[in-house]
N, C-alpha and C positions, 0 to 999 in steps of 0.2 A: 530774853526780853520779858518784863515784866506785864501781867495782865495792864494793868495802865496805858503801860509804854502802848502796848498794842493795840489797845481801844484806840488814842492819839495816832496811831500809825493807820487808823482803819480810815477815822473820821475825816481825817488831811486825805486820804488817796480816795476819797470818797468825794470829795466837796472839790478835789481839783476834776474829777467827772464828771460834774456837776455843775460846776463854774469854767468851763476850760480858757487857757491863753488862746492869744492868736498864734504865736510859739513858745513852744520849750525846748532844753536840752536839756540832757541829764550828764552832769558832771563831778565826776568821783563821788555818788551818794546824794550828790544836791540837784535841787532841779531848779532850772534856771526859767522863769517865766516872761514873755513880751508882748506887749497886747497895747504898744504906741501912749503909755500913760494913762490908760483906761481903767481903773480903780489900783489900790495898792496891791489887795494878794493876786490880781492878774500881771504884775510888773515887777513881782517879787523874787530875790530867793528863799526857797525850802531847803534848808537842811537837816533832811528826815535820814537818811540812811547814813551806815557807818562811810568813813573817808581814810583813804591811805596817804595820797599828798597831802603834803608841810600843807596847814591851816594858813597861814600868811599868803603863798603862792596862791592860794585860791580864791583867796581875797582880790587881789592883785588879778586874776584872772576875770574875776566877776566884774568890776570897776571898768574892768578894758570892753568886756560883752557890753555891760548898759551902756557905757558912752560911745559905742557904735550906734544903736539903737537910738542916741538922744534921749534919754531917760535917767531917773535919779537911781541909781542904787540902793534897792532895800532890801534887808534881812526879813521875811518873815521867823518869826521864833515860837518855839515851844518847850516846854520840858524835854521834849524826844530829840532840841540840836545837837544835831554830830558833827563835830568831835566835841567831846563835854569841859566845861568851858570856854565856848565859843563865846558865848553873849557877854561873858565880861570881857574876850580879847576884843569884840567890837566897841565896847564902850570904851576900851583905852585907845583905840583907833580913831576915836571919833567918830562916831555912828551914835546918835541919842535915841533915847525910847521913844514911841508912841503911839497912841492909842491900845490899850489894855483891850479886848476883845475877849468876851465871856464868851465858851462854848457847851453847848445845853442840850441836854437829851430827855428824849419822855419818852414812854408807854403811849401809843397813839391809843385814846379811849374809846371812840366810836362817837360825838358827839354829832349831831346833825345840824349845819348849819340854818339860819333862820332867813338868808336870804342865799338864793343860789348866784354865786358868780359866776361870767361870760368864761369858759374855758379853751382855751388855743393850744395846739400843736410848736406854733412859731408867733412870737408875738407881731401882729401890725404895729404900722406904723402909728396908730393913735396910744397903744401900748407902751411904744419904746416912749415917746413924745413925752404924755404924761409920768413917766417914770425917771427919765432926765431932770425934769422939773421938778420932780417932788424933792429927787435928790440930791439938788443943785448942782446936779454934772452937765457941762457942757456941749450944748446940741449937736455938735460936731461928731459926738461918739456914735451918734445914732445909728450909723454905717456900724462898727464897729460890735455895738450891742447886736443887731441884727445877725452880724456874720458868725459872732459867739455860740449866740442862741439854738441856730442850725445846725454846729457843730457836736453841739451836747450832745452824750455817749446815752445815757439814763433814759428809761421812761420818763416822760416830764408833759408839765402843764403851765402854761402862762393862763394868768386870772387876772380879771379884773371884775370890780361892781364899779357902776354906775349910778348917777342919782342926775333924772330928767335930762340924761345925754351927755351927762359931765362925769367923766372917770373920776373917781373918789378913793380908790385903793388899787392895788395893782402887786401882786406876787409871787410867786415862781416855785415849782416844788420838781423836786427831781429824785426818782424811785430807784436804789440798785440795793441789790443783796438785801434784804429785809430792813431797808433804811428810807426814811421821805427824807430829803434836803429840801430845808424850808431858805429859800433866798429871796432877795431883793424885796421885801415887804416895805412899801410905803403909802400913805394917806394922805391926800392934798391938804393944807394948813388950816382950813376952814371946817375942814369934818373932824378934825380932829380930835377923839375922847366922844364918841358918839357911837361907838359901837364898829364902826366899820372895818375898824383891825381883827377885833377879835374874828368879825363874822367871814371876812376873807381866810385869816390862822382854820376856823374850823373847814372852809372848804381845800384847802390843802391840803388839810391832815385826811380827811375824807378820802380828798384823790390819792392820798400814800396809801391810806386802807386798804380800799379796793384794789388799789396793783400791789395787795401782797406784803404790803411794811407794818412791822406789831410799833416799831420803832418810830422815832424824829428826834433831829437834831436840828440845831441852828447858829446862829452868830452875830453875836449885839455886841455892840460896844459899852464898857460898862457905866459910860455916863448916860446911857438914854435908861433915866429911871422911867421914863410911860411903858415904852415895850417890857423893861425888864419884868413891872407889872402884870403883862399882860401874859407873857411869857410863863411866868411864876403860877397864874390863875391855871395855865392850861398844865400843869404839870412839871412842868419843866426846870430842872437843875444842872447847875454850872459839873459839867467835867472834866475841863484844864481850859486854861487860857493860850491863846496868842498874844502876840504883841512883835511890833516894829521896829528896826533900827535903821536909821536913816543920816547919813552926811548932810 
């Protein structure tokens, strides 16, 4: 495996630590995730490690697990899919692209935030609430987000700032092996471009600091040009991408 390959084999087995399903299974090299609908790389397949069974059959096998589950079937994909060309036999399958996912890594630099954010073990419920809402996910998960959260492996911290008792940003940082995983950043619509991203970004990277991470990573989509901004301001550049395949 090439250094690349393995940085991408680090980062995925890092961020599924990080992000955990409500289940997995691991099947000939892939890992099969279910978590009732509840974002795509928690309902996804990973095909990170090599496979011995016919590439068709395990296609066929995957389609039969989600629609037990009630869920759509998706690829997540990287450069690192096994067996190599998979992602084109999925597009002759019919499975389309989507969402491009930029994955970014910095040098944590030590910066000190300018306002300190509320930091949690497990997030409340005023946490999950506004975080739903910023991300137009439906309140139903809120169970769901909760039971995830508790289960995360990683040293970790839910944040949020506030402004006069109204949550204004809200993000997630999760510590293993000399790495912060920066997740679920989002900012209510009205504060938007004022500061309050970057000032949450800096207390997360702070809280990777102190527990031990020289590093961070993350994962934006690459149409959200404000964060990739923001993102870019703190350091940070693309190290391979993801992206989706979906029936």
């Amino acid at each position: 495996m090439s250094n690349a390959h393995g940085l991408i084999q680090k980062i995925e087995e890092l961020s599924f630590n990080a992000m955990p399903a409500l289940k997995e299974t691991m099947y000939d090299g892939w890992l099969l995730r279910f978590s009732g609908g509840y974002t795509r790389r928690a309902n996804s397949v990973n095909p990170i490690y090599h496979s011995n069974i016919e590439t068709l059959s395990k296609i066929k096998y995957c389609e039969q697990s989600y629609q037990r589950e009630n869920i759509p079937l998706i690829f997540k994909m990287t450069d690192l899919a096994f067996p190599l060309g998979l992602d084109q036999l999925l597009a002759e399958q019919g499975f389309k692209e989507s969402d491009s996912v930029s994955v970014q890594i910095a040098e944590i630099a030590g910066i000190s935030p300018d306002i300190q954010a509320e930091e949690m073990v497990v997030p409340d419920d005023k946490w999950v609430e506004a975080y739903l809402k910023m991300m137009g996910y439906d309140i139903k998960f809120m169970k769901t987000v909760q039971t995830l959260a508790a289960e995360t492996i990683p040293e970790k911290a839910f944040m949020r700032i506030s402004v006069k008792g109204e949550t204004v940003a809200v993000g997630y940082a999760a510590v293993e092996d000399g790495f912060t995983g920066i997740f679920d950043l989002a900012v209510t619509e009205k504060y938007r471009q004022k500061g309050y991203g970057r000032q949450l970004m800096l207390n997360l990277l702070e809280f990777g600091r102190k527990n031990g991470a020289q590093n961070a990573y993350l994962q934006v989509i690459e149409t959200n040009k404000p964060a990739l901004a923001l993102y870019s301001s703190l350091g940070f550049k693309e190290t391979y991408k993801y992206w989706y395949r979906i029936k």
